[in-house]
Each structure stands twice: as structure tokens, then as C-alpha cells.
C-alpha positions in Angstrom: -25.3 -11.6 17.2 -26.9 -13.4 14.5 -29.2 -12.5 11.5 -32.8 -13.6 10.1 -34.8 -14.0 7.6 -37.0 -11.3 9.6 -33.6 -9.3 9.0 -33.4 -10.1 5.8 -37.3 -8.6 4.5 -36.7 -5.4 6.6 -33.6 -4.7 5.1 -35.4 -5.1 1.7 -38.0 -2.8 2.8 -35.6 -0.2 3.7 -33.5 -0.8 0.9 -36.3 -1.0 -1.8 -36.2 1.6 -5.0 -32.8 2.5 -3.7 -30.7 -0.2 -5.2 -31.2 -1.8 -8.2 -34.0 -4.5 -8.4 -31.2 -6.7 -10.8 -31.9 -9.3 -13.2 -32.2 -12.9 -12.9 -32.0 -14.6 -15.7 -31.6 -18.1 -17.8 -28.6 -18.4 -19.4 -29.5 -21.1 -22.2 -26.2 -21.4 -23.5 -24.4 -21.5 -20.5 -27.1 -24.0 -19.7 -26.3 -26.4 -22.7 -22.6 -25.8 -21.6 -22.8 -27.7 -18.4 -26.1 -29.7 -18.8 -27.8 -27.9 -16.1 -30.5 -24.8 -15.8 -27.8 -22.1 -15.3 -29.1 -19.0 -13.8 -27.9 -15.6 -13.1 -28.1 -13.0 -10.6 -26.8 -9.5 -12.9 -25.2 -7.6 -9.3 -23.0 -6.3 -11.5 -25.4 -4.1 -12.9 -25.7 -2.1 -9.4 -25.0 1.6 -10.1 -21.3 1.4 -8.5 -21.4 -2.3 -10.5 -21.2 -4.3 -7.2 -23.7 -5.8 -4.4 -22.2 -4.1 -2.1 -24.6 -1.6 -1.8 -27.7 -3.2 -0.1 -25.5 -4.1 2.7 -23.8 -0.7 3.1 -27.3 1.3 2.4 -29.2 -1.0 5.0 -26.1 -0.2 7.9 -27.0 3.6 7.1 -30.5 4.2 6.7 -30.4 2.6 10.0 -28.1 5.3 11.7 -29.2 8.0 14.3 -29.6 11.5 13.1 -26.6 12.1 15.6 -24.3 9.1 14.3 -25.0 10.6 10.8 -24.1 14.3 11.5 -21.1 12.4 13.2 -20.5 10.9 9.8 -19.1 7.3 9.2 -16.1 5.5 8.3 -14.6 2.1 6.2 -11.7 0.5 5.4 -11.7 -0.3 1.5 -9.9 -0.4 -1.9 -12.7 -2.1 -3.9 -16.7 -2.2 -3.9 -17.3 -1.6 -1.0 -16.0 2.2 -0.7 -17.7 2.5 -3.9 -21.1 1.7 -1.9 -20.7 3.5 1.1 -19.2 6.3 -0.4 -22.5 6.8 -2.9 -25.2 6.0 -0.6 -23.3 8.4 2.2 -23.6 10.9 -0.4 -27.3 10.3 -0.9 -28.4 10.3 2.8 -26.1 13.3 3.3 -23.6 11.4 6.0 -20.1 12.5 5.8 -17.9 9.6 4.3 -14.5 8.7 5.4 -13.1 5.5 3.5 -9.5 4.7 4.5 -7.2 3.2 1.5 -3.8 1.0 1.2 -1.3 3.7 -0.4 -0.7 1.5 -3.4 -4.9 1.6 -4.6 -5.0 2.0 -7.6 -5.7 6.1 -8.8 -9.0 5.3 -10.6 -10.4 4.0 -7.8 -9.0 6.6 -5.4 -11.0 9.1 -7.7 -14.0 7.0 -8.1 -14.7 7.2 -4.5 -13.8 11.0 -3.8 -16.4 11.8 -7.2 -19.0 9.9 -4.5 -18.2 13.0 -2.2 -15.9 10.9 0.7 -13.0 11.6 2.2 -10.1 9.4 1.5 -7.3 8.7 3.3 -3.8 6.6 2.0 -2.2 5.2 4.4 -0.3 1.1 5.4 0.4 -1.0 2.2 -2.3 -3.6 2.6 -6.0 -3.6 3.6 -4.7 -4.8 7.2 -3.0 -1.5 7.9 -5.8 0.5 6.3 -8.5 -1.4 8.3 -6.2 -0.4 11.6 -6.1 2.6 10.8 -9.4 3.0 10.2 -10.6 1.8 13.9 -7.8 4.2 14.8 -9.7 7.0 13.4 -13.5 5.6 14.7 -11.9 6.3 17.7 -10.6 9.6 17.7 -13.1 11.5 15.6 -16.3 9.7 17.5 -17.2 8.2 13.9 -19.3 5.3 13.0 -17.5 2.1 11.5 -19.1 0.4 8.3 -17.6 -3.2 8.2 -17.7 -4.5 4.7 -19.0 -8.5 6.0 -18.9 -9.2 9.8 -21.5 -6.9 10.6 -25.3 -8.2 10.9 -27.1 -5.0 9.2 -24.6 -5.2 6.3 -25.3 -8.8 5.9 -28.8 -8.6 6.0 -28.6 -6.0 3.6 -26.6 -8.8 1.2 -29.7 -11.2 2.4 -32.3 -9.7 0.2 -29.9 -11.2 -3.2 -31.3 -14.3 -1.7 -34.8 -13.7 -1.6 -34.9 -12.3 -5.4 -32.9 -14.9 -6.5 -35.8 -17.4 -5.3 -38.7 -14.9 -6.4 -37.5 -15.0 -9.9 -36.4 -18.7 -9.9 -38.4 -21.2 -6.8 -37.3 -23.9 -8.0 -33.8 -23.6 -7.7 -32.0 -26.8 -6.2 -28.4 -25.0 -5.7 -27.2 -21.6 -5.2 -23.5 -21.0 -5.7 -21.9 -17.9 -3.9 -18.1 -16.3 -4.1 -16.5 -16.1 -0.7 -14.8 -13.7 0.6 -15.0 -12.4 4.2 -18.5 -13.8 4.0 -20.8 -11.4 4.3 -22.5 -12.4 0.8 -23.0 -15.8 1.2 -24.1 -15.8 5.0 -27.2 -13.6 3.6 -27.7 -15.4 0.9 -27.5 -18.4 2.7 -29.4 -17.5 5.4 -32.7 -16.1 3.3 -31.9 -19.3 1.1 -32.1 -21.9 4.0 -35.1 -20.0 5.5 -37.2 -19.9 2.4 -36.2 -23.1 1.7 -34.6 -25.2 3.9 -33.5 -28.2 1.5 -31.6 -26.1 -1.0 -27.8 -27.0 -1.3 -25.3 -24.1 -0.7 -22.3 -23.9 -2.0 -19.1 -21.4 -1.8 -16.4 -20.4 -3.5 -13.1 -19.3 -3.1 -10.3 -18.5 -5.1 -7.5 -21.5 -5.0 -4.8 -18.9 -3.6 -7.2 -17.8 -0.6 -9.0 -20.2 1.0 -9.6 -18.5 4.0 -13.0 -19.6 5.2 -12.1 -23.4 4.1 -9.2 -23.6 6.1 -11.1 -21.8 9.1 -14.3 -24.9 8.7 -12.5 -27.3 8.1 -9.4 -27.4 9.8 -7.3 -27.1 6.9 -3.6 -25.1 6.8 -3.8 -24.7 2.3 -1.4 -21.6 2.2 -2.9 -18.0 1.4 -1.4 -15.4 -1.1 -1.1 -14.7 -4.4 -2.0 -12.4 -7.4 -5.8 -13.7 -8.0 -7.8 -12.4 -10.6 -10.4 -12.2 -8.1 -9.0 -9.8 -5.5 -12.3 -9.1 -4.1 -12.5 -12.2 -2.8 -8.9 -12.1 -2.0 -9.2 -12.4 2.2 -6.7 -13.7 4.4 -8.8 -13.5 7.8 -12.7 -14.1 7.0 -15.3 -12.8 9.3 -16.6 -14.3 13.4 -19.8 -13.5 12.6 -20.0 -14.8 9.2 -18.2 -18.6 9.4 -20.8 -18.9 12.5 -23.4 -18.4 9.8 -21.4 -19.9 7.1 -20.2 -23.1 9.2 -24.4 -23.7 9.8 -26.1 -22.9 6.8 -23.4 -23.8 3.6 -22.8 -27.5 2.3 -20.0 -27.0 1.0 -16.9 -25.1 0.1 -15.2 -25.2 -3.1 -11.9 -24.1 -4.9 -11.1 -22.3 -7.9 -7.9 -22.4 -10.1 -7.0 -18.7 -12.1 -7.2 -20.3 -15.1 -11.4 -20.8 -14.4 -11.9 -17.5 -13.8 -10.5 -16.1 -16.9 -12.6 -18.6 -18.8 -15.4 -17.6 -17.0 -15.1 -14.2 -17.4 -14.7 -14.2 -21.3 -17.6 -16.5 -21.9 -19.6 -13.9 -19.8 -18.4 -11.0 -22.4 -18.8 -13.2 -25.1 -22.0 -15.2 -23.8 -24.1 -12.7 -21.8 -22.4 -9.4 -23.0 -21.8 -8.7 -19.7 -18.6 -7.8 -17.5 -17.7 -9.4 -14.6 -15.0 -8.7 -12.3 -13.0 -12.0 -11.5 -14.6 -12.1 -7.8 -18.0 -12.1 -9.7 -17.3 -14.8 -12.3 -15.5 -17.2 -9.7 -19.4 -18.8 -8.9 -19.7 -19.9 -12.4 -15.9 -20.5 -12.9 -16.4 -23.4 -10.6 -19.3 -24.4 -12.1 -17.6 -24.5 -15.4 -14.8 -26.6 -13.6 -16.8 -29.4 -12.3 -19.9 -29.3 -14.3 -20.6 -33.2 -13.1 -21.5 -31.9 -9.3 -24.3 -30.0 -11.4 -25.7 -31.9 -14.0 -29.2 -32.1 -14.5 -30.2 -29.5 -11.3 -31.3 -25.8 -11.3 -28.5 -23.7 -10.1 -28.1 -20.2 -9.6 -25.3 -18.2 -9.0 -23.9 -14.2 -8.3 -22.2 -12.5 -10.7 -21.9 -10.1 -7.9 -19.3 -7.8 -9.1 -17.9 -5.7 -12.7 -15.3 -3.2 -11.3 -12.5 -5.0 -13.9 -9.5 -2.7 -15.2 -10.0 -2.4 -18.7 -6.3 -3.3 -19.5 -6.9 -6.2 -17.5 -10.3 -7.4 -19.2 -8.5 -6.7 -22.6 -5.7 -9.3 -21.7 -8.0 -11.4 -20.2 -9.9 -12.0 -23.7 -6.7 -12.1 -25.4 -5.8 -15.4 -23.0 -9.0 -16.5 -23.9 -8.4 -16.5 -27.6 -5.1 -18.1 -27.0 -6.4 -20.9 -25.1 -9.3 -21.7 -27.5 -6.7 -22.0 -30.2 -7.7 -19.1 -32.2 -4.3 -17.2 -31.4 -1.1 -18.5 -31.3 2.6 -17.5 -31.3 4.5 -19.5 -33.5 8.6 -20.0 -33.3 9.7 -21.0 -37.2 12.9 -22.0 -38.2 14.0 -21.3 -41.4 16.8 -20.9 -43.5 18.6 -17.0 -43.5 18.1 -16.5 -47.5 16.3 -14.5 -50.0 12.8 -15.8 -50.3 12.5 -17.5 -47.2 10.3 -14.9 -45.2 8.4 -14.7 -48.1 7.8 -18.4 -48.5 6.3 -18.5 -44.8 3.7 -15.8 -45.5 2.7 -17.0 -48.6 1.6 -20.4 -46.7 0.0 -18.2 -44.1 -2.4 -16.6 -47.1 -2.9 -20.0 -48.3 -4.4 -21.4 -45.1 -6.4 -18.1 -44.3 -4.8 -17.1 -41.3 -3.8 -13.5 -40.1 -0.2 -12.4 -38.7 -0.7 -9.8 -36.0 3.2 -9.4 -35.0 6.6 -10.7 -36.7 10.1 -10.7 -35.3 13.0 -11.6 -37.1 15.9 -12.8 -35.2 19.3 -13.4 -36.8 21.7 -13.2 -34.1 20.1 -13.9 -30.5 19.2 -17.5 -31.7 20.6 -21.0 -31.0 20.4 -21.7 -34.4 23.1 -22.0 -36.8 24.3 -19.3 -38.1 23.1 -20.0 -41.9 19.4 -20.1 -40.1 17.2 -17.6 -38.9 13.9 -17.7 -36.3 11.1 -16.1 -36.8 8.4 -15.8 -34.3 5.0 -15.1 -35.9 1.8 -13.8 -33.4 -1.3 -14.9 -35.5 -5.0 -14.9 -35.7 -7.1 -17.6 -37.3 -11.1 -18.1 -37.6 -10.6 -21.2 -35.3 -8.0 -24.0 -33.3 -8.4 -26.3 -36.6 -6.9 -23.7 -38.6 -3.7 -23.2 -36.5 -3.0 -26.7 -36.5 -3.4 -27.1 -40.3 -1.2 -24.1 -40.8 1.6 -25.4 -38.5 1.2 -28.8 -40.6 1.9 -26.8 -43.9 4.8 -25.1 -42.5 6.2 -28.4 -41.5 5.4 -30.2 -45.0 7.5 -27.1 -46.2 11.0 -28.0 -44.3 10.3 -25.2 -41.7 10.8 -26.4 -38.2 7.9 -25.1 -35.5 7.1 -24.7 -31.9 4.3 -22.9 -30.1 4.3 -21.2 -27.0 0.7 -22.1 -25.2 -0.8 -21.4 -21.7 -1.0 -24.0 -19.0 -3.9 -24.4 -16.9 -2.9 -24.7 -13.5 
């Protein structure tokens, strides 16, 4: 099995004024940030917020009327359940979408609101995806594979050829990796319509599946990434085929990238990216040397983020930018003293968010007192001159901070 470009421009026949025809667009700032054209492909702007669908809509517009009366079936916590679920719905197929038992509820809802069926059952996507050919079996239903599938790739393909209508003169095209259905469209419609252009991948530092599978490597694979949809332990046949011709190059990306990316996207583009989507221009942002001075483009293919997590993303943000910090002052336990470190906080402009007072779980002598002070400021210059004042005024200070990995 293999795909083409001849694939590829059917798939965006069927596919067309079904999905979104998304936005690609120059990011100047982002562009000034790295010293390169920056351009971006807005798949998170898809009605279920992911790519996703053009694969999934292409696999079932292409169904018998008998497989669809039969109805169809995926293994999925994320965006692609979303998709299948909501273009089922529209074509009138019964949708079956198997789920690990610990999926999150919101998504568990999200999916039945698009009309499928949903099944809990194993604790990972490996024992929902078994279960899942399990039930293909039994029931006579029609499996949707969410990368190693040609007609789902294809249906990813036609990213690539709107990328290079609204930008020919692209020089690289960055892609998150996953499984590898993504890429091995893009890559493929990329290469065809012009063979010299680089492509590169990307995959989250704690799962580099498809790197270790090209190139021989053992890196381990696990961890809590930000970017669980690119989070895959076993990639696709089909796809590192594709991916192993077509792709330059595959690169890593540390957690502490994605977050940045994803903030500057809310605070750059006003847009919200999953950390799956953002991990394309995380690694830009990483190594912006292997990009100066060239036309790059790249996916933000994804914006299912949990609120409480975006919020504590930006928050991390902040912190690492300097504009937040948690402060540990030691001061004498008397009348006044409290007052004497807030006054200096007024004087250098800078807000207290959160104060504790410790007396007694402290290491500090007994006639002393810490207090640890969460504050905001207009900027990292601020912080630092307020820490300098505390110190000019006999208090002792530490901050906690965030390591990048």
C-alpha cells in the first residue's frame, strides 16, 4: 500500500466544503523572533479544533452503502474520535469509538454529543485499540485507524497542498509526529509538488517513537508530555515507509518548549493550541539557527487543551519570563516587620498575589520568621530590583524558579 499525490487531490475533492478551508498565515512577530518567514497552518480552527477530520471524512465518504449501514468503529481518547464521531454523524454511519477507562469525562461527552457510541474499557490506548479490533470482528464493523491507513493519510495530504497554495515558496515545512499519519501526507503532497523542499518532524523528547524506529535508536519512551497527542509508543508500517523516504529529518522537543510555544501562540496569534499542535514551532523556537533566513511553515494542527491546564500553562509562562515570582524572606518575628516588607513592595511597584507567614515550620531561629510572598510585577527587571531592595533592607531572600530541562 502506498499513497499519492493523485491520492492526495481526490481526497481534497471529496473532502472539499466539508472541512474547513483553514488559514495560512504570516506570523511577523514570530518571524522577527527566529529571523526567518514563519508561517502558519490554523488546523486548530477545524470545527472539532483538530486535522483530524480530512483524514477520517475522506476513509468514510469512501465507504459502501452496506459498510455504512454496518456502521464503523475507532480506537481513540483524543481528536481523532472527535472527527469520526462528527463526520459519522453527518453521513448518517453509526459510530462506535472505543475509550481507555481513565479518558477524561469531557471528552467522553464530547464524543457521545457527536451521536457515537462509546465504549470504556483497558487503561491505555493499547487495550482500547485491542478491543476495538475485538469488536470489528464480532459486530462485522468497519475499522477507522487514526494514521496507518492510506485513505486517512491522504485525507491529512491535502494540509500539504494548501500549505503550498497559500505559501510556494516555502523552503521547509515542519510537522508534529505522532503515529505518522500527518506528516506522511504532508510530506508526500510536499515532495510531489515540490521535490526539493526539506521536511522535518517532530516529536516530543519523552516519545520518540518514529526516531528510534529510522534510525536505530533505543532513547526510552514514557512520560507525562504536554503533547499527548503526539504521545505514541508504536508509530505506524505504513507511515515510517513513507516517513523513512520522504522526511529529512527528525527532531526532539523538551516540555519546557512546548509550554513556551504555546503561550506565545495565546499571546502572539490569539490562538490556542494543544501541546501536540505547538510542538512544530516549539522546536523551531528551540533551535532557531537550523532556520534562519528560510521560509518555513509549520501545523498548529491541534487546540483540544484543558482549560485548567492552558491556565497553568500561562502562569509558567509568566514565571519563566520573570514577571512572577515566589519569593522566600527572612525576617525578624517583631512588630513592624511584615509591614516593612510591603511597604518596599509599594515602593518598587510590584503586586503580592499570595502571602504565608510561617513561624514555626521554619529552620530559622526562633526570634525569625519566613515569609513566602507570590508576586506580580510589569516585567523580570522589576523582580530583580525589588529582591535588591529587600536585601539593602537586612531581609534575607531566595526564589524558587523553573528549570528548563
Amino acid at each position: 500500500m502506498t499513497v499519492t499525490i493523485d491520492d492526495i487531490r481526490a481526497a481534497a475533492q471529496r473532502i472539499g466544503g466539508q472541512v474547513v478551508k483553514t488559514p495560512m498565515l504570516l506570523s511577523r512577530t514570530l518571524s522577527d523572533i527566529v529571523g526567518a518567514e514563519i508561517w502558519l497552518k490554523f488546523e486548530n480552527l477545524q470545527f472539532t479544533a483538530a486535522y483530524k477530520e480530512r483524514g477520517a471524512l475522506n476513509k468514510l465518504s469512501q465507504l459502501t452503502d452496506e459498510e455504512k449501514k454496518r456502521g464503523v468503529i475507532a480506537a481513540s481518547a483524543g481528536n481523532h474520535a472527535q472527527a469520526v464521531a462528527y463526520h459519522g454523524a453527518r453521513l448518517g454511519i453509526p459510530v462506535t469509538i472505543v475509550m481507555p477507562e481513565p479518558t477524561p469525562t469531557i471528552k467522553v461527552v464530547q464524543t457521545e454529543q457527536h451521536g457515537a457510541t462509546v465504549v470504556l474499557h483497558g487503561r491505555v490506548y493499547d487495550d482500547a485499540y485491542a478491543h476495538a479490533r475485538a469488536l470489528e470482528e464480532e459486530r462485522g464493523l468497519v475499522f477507522v485507524h487514526p494514521f496507518d491507513e492510506p485513505d486517512v493519510i491522504a485525507g491529512q495530504g491535502t494540509i500539504g497542498i494548501e500549505m503550498l497554495e497559500a505559501a510556494p515558496d516555502l523552503d521547509t515545512i515542519v510537522v508534529p509526529i505522532g503515529g505518522g499519519g500527518l506528516m506522511s501526507g504532508i510530506a508526500t503532497a510536499a515532495k510531489a509538488l515540490k521535490p526539493d523542499i526539506e521536511m522535518v518532524g517532530v516529536e516530543a523528547r519523552m516519545f520518540p517513537a518514529m526516531k528510534n524506529v529510522l534510525e536505530g535508536e533505543a532513547q526510552a519512551i514514557g512520560g507525562a508530555t504536554l503533547a499527548e497527542g503526539i504521545a505514541v509508543k508504536d508509530p505506524g508500517y505504513l507511515t515510517r515507509k513513507i516517513i523513512g523516504e520522504l522526511v529529512d529529518r527528525i527532531d526532539l522537543v523538551g516540555e519546557s518548549a512546548i509550554e513556551h510555544a504555546v503561550a506565545l501562540l495565546v499571546g502572539i496569534e490569539k490562538t490556542v493550541v494543544e501541546g501536540a499542535g505547538a510542538a512544530g514551532l516549539a522546536a523551531i523556537l528551540e533551535e532557531p539557527d537550523k532556520y534562519k533566513g528560510k521560509k518555513v511553515g509549520t501545523v498548529l494542527c491541534g487546540g483540544n487543551i484543558d482549560s485548567h491546564l492552558l491556565a497553568n500553562v500561562l502562569v509558567r509562562e509568566l514565571v519563566r519570563c520573570g514577571r512572577i515570582a515566589r519569593l522566600r524572606i527572612a525576617a525578624e518575628d517583631r512588630p513592624g516587620a511584615l509591614a516593612a516588607i510591603t511597604r518596599i513592595f509599594h515602593e518598587c511597584q510590584v503586586n503580592i498575589i499570595e502571602t504565608n507567614h510561617h513561624r514555626v515550620f521554619s529552620a530559622l531561629p526562633a526570634k525569625d520568621s519566613l515569609v513566602e510572598v507570590e508576586c506580580e510585577a510589569r516585567d523580570a527587571d522589576a523582580i530583580d530590583g525589588l529582591i535588591e531592595r529587600l536585601r539593602e533592607h537586612g531581609f534575607g531572600v531566595e526564589r524558587t524558579t523553573i528549570v528548563r530541562e
